[in-house]
N, C-alpha and C positions, 0 to 999 in steps of 0.2 A: 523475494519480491518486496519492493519497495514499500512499505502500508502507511496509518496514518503519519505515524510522528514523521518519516521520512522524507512523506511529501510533504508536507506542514514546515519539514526543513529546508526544503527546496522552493517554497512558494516565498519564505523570508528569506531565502534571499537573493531569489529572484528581484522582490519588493526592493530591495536595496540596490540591484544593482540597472533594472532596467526600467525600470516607470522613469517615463519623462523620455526617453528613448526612442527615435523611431526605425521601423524595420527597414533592412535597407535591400535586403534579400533574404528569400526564403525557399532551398534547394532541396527537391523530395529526392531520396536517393531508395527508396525503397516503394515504390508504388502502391505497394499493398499497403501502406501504414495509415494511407490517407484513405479516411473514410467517406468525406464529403465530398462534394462539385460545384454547392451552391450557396455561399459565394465562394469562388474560385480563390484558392490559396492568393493566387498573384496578386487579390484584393489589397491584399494587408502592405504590399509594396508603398513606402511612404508613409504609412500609418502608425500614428505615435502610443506607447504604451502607456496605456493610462491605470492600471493595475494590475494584484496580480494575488489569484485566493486559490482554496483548495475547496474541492466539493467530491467526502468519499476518496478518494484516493487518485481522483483530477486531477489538473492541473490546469490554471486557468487565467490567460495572461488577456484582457481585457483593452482594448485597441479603438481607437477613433473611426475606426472601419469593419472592426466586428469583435470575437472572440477566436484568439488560438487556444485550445483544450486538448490536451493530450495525457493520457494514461500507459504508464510504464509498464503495466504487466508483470509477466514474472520473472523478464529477466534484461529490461532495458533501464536505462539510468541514462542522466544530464551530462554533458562532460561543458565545462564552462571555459572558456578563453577572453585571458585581458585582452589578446591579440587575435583574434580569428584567424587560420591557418589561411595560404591562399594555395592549397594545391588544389587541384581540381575533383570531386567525389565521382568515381566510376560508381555506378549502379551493379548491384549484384557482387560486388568484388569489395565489399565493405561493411563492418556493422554499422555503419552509421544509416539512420533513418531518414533523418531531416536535420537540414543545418542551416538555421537562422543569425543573422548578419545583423551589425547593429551601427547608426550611424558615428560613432564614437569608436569604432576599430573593433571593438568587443563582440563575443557571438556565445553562442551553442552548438553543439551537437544533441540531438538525442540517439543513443546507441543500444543496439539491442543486442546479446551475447548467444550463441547456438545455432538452432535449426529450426526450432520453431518457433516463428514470426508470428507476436502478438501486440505489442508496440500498437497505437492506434494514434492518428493526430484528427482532429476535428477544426474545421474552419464553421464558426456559427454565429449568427445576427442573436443569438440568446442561448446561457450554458446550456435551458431546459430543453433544448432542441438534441442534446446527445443522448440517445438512448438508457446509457447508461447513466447518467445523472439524473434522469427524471425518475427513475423507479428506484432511486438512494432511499433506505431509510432514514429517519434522522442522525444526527452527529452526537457519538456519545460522549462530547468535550461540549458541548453546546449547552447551557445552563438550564434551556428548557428539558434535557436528559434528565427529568429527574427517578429517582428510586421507581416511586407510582408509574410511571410510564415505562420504565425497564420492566417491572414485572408485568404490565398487562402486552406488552412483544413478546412474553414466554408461555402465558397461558393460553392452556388448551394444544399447545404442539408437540403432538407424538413426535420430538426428530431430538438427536442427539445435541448435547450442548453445544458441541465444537465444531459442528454445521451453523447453529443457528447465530452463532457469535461471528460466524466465518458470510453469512448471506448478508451482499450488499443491500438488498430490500429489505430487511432486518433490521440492523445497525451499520452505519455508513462508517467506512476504513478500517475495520479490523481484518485482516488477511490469516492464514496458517502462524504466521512465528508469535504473534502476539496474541491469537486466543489462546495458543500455550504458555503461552507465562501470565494471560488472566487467569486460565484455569490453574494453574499451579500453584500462583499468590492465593486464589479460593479453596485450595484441598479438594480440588475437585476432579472427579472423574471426566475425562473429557466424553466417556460414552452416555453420562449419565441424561436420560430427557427433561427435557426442559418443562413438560408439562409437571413433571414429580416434582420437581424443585419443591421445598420445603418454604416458607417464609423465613428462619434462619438460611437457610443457604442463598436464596434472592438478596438478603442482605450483604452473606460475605463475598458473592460474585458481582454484584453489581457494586462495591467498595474495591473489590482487584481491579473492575475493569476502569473506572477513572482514575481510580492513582497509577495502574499500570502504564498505559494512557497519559497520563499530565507529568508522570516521570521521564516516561520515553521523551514526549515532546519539547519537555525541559531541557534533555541532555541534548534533543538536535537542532535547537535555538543556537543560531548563529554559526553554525558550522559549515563550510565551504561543502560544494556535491562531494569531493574527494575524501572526506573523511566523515561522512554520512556514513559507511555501511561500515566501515569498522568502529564507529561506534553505537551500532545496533549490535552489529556480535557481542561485543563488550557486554552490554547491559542486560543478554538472556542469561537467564538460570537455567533452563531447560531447554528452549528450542535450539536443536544443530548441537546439542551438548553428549548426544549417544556415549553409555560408556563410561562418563564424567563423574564426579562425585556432585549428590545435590549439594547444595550452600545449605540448604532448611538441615537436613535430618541427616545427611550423609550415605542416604544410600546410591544407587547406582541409578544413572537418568535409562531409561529405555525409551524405545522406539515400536513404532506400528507403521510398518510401508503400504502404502496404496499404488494403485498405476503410477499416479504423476508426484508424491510427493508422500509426505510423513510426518507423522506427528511425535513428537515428543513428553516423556511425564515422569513421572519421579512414583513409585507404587506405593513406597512409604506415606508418602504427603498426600497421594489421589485415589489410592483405589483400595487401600486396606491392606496394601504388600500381593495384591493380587498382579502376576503379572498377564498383561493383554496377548490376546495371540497375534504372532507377525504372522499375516495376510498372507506374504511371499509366502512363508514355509506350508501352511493350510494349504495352499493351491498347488505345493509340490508334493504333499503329504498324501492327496487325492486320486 
């Protein structure tokens, strides 16, 4: 899934490539992707782009006729063209979502990979009209993020770390692959609750998660959509690593599977060499 730094890498360079741009066509190939009706996608026909930010793990290209906002999910991504193809998109017989046309020959796809359809595109007179943006916690890159305000989002919540790191209402853009390697750079147990948190340990988590953070986003400055996600693999130490030797301590990265996905951690560096029970097996074990 695409998270902050990713999008943050796709928002520059979007910046770069279409502000000043206007739309010249805009073709839903997935019905379900479009969330809104009002104003009507076909608004934006003729409508010049006048920026282009990230809010949360948004996307948000800003128009003399409203805002295009769409959020990638867990398994859509940008596909960018100096040339926009001219074949024609069948619906239903394509990953493509939506594919925006630029009066300069250039364009987009947004593509979504699998079976199940979560891609979302939003046409809106203001971002705070998508549901999902308006109930964003703050941005933990954002300089009012400070220390004091990260710990008072932790107190008082019975709920595991690597939930409450992972809830958009929370903190805005951290997803699964990157609160593992916040929690990994903090020694820390992803079960551990956040009400416990220590004041040493609010210190050493809330120091992973903006350099984890201002590293990632560093590394995805300036980088084409194509070569975004190999260098997010690149740069985990632990997430997607099952199996691997840590970089910190050398021991072996383990995994915890849930229905839809899984976490990754290193037992030496987070949990005392305690290893977590994989879920799967408990549930076959019963």
């Amino acid at each position: 899934m695409p998270e902050m730094p990713e999008v943050q890498g796709l928002v520059e360079f979007l910046r770069g490539r279409v502000v000043g741009l206007t739309l010249t066509r805009t073709s839903v190939a997935n019905i379900a992707a479009l969330k809104t009706y009002d104003p009507p996608i076909d608004a934006l026909k003729g409508a010049e782009i006048t920026g282009a930010d990230r809010h949360g793990k948004f996307i948000d290209l800003s128009t003399t006729a409203g805002h295009l906002v769409f959020h990638l999910a867990k398994a859509g991504w940008l596909r960018w063209y100096d040339r926009l193809p001219t074949t024609i998109i069948k619906p239903g017989r394509t990953p493509i979502a939506l594919r925006v046309a630029l009066d300069d020959g250039s364009g987009f796809d947004l593509t979504e990979a699998g079976t199940k359809k979560s891609l979302a595109v939003y046409v809106v007179r203001e971002p705070s009209a998508v549901p999902g943006i308006a109930r964003l916690g703050p941005d933990p890159l954002d300089r009012a993020f400070t220390r004091a305000v990260f710990a008072g989002l932790l107190a008082g919540r019975r709920t595991q770390i690597k939930g409450v790191l992972r809830d958009q209402s929370i903190i805005a853009g951290v997803g699964n692959a990157y609160s593992d390697e916040i929690l990994h750079a903090a020694k820390m147990s992803p079960y551990a609750l956040a009400a416990s948190l220590t004041d040493d340990d609010i210190d050493r988590l809330y120091a992973a998660t903006i350099d984890t953070l201002t590293e990632a986003t560093e590394a995805a400055s300036g980088k084409p959509p194509a070569d975004l996600k190999d260098a997010k693999r690149r740069g985990m130490q632990v997430h997607g690593r099952r199996g691997e030797t840590c970089p910190v301590c050398g021991d072996e990265v383990r995994s915890v599977f849930f229905a839809d996905n899984s976490l990754e951690y290193c037992p030496t560096c987070q949990t005392g060499g305690k290893i977590l029970a994989d879920r799967r097996l408990s549930r076959l074990l019963k």
